[in-house]
NUMARSE-841177 format. One record per residue (C-alpha): residue in three letters; x, y, z. Coordinates in steps of 0.05 Angstrom, whole numbers, plus 5000, padded with zeros to 4 digits. Layout:
N
alaXYZ
...
//
This chain:
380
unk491954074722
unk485754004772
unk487253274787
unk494553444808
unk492254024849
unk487753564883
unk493053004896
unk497953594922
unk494353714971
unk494753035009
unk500753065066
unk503053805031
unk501954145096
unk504454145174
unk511154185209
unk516453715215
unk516253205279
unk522052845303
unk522952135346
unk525352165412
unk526051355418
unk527250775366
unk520150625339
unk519050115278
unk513150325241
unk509149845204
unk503450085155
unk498249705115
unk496850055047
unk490550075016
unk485850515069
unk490850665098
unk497350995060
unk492051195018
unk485151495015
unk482150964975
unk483250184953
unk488350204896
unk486549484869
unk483249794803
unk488350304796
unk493049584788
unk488449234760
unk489149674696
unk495749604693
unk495749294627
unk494349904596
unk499950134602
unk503149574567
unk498649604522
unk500650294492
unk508550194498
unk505849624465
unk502350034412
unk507650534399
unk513549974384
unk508549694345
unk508150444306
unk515350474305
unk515849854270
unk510549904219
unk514950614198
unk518050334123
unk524950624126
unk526651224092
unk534151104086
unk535950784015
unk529650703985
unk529650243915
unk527450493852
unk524750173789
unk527350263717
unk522450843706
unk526051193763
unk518951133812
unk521350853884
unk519650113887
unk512650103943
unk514849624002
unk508949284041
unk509649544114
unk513449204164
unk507849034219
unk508848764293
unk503748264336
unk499548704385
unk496548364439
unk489248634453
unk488149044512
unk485448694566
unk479549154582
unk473648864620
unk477148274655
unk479148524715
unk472048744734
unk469948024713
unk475947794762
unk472648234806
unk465547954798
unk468347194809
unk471847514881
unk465647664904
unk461947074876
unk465746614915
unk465947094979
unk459547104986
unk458746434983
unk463346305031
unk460246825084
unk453246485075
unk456045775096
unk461545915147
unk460546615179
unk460346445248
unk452246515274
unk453646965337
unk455347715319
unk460447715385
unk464547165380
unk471447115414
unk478647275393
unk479446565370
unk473246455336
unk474547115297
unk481646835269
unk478846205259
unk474046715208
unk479647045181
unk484246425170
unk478046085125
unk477946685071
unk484846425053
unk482045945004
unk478146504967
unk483546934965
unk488946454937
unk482646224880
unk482746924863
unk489947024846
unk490646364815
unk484246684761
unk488747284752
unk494546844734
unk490746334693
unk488346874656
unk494647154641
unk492547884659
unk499648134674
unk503447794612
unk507748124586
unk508348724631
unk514749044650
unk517349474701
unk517550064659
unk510349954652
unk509549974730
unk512850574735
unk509051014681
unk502950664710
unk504650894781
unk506351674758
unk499351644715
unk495151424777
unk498751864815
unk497652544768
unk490852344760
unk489152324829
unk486951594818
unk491551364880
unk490951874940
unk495551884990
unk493252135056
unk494752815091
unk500252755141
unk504052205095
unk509552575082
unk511452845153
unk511052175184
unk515551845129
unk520452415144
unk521152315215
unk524651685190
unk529452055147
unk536352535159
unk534053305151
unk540353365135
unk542953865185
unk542753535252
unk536353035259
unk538152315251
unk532051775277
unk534351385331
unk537950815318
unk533650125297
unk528250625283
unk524550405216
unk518650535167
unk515849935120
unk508949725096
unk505549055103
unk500148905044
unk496048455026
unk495748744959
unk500048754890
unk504848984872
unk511649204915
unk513849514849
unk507349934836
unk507450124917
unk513350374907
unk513550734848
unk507751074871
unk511051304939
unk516751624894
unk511951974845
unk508052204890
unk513652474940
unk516752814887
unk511453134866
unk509453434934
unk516353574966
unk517953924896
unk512054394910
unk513854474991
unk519554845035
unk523254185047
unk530254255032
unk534253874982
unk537853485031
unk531353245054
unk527753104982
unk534152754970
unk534252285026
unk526352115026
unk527351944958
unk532751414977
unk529251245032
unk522851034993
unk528250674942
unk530850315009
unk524950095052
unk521649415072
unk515449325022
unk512748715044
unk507648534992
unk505848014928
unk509148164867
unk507947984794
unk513747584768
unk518147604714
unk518148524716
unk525348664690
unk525047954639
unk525748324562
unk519648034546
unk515648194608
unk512047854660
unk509947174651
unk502847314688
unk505446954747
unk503847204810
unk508747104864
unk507847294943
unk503646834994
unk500847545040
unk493247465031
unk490347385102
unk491347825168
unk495147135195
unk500047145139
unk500647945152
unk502647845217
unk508747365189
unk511347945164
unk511448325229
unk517248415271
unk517748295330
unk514148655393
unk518148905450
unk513248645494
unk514647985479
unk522947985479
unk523848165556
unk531148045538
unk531748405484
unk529449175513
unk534349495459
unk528749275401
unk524849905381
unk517450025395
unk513549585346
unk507750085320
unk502349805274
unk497650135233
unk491549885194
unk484250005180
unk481549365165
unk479048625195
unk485848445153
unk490148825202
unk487048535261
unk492548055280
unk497548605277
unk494649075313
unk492948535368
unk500948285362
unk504549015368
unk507249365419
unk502549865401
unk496849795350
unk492750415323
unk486350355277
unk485850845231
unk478851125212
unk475851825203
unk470251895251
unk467652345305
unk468552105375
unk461151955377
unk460551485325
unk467951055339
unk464750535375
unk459550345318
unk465250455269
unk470349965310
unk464749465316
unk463149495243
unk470349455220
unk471648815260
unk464648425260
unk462347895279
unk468247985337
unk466148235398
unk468448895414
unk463949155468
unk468649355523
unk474049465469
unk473250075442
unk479350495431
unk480751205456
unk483751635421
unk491251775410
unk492452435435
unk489252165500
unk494551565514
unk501351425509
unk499950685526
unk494050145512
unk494650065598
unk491750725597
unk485150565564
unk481350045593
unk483549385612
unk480448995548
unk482549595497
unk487949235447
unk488449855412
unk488750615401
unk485551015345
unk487551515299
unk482952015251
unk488852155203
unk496752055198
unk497252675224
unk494952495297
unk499651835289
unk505752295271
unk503452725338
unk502752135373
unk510351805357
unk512452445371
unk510452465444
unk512751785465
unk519852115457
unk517152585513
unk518352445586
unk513152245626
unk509652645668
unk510652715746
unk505852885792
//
């Protein structure tokens, strides 16, 4: 019961906030949705096929009791067990997978990671852009290895409500209030119109995302003041909204996934595919909503650069930021770059003249923050 206590407590508290204009919010997921990375939370996914696996495997090994045959002398007639393949658990290999990431990461960072520690904004995609052969070898050793055979989307699920309960995906504190300021409360709120919530990853799975929104959702909402009405529309709401992400193939075939791994989001460039598109560059089209992008990482750069607004999300003091910015986004050069705050600025205009984005402790303070860009502006 301690590790769903301590997963409770994660976006259980604070007031409701409403939008006063059209925003489309755009989140990355690992770091930031949740407190931690979730890729070895996934990356025992197997398990869980593994012991559906197991327990058919029980069920058909049971000899039947209906009918039974007996011999001349009246004893029942022994029948040999019916038995069932089991494949093994997986165990070890995706910390070997793991091991052969960094391998080639590492090599790749000794013979192309550009010499200067402040290089430029084109210099640092040209960076990014050249991890996107180690990150396409690394799925293809997933899939070669067949790690997700056989896996179904029943499996997701149960795997999603496990990591959930056991506190082995967190979500962060504020998640819930800023997914319901895109949602009905049912009496007389309704988000603006073209006002929208979705997720950009570079991670697996869409399904296991998710699942693990609606787990954990229902968990917490069942446990807080929110309505019905409101429960009931998040929940459809997570059912409903834009996942972009990789995906293992073949979830709902009756035999499971083939170990394929479908999706082509590994790199901040081929994030930023997925992002719509800025106000601030569709003059003629003023009736878009405000693009807002949040991420944590040097994989979120090129959205945060590319939205109307972008906000880096990290939990520091305001006297460590600027090491923490620079260390997030080395070897770019972020010297007169460093955010302020959100509670400080409505606007980037409003920071410095080379600031390309705000910053956020929590999803609390970006919830505040979409909140007051419905206010009216100030008048002196």
């Amino acid at each position: 019961m301690q590790s769903m206590n301590s997963t409770l407590k994660y976006g259980a508290r604070g007031a409701r906030r409403y939008l006063g204009r059209p925003v489309h919010l755009v989140l990355d997921w690992d770091g930031t949705m949740t407190t931690n990375d979730t890729m070895a939370a996934l990356g025992d996914l197997p398990k869980s096929t593994y012991l559906r696996k197991r327990h058919e495997s029980r069920e058909d090994s049971e000899p039947s009791r209906d009918g039974d045959e007996e011999n001349e002398s009246g004893r029942p007639i022994k029948r040999p067990k019916r038995t069932s393949r089991l494949d093994a658990y997986p165990g070890s290999q995706w910390s070997d997978l793991g091991t052969a990431y960094m391998k080639d990461y590492h090599a790749h960072k000794t013979a192309h990671y550009p010499k200067s520690d402040h290089v430029d904004h084109n210099d640092y995609i040209t960076w990014l852009d050249s991890l996107r052969p180690i990150e396409y070898a690394s799925a293809q050793r997933a899939q070669s290895t067949f790690h997700f055979r056989g896996v179904r989307s029943s499996d997701v699920e149960a795997h999603a409500k496990e990591a959930i309960e056991a506190a082995k995906v967190t979500l962060r504190e504020g998640c819930i209030i800023l997914l319901l300021m895109f949602v009905p409360d049912g009496t007389d709120y309704v988000p603006p119109a073209g006002s929208k919530f979705s997720i950009i990853s570079v991670n697996w799975s869409e399904s296991f995302i998710r699942w693990a929104l609606f787990h954990y959702h229902a968990v917490v909402l069942g446990s807080s003041r929110f309505n019905d009405a409101e429960r009931c529309n998040l929940l459809k709401y997570i059912s409903e909204m834009e996942i972009h992400t990789n995906e293992i193939h073949g979830l709902d075939h009756p035999q499971g996934s083939s170990g394929r791994l479908d999706g082509c989001i590994r790199t901040a460039g081929e994030k930023l595919q997925y992002l719509p598109p800025a106000r601030k560059y569709c003059q003629d089209e003023q009736d878009l909503p405000l693009v807002v992008y949040v991420g944590d990482s040097g994989t979120d750069y090129e959205c945060l650069r590319n939205a109307d607004v972008g906000i880096w999300l990290h939990d520091c003091g305001d006297g460590s930021v600027k090491e923490r910015f620079r260390d997030t986004f080395q070897p770019l050069d972020v010297t007169e770059a460093t955010p302020c705050h959100v509670s400080k600025a409505k606007a980037l205009d409003q920071c410095g003249e080379k600031t390309w984005c705000l910053w956020a402790r929590s999803l609390a303070d970006v919830g505040e923050y979409l909140e007051r860009l419905g206010e009216p502006q100030a008048t002196s």
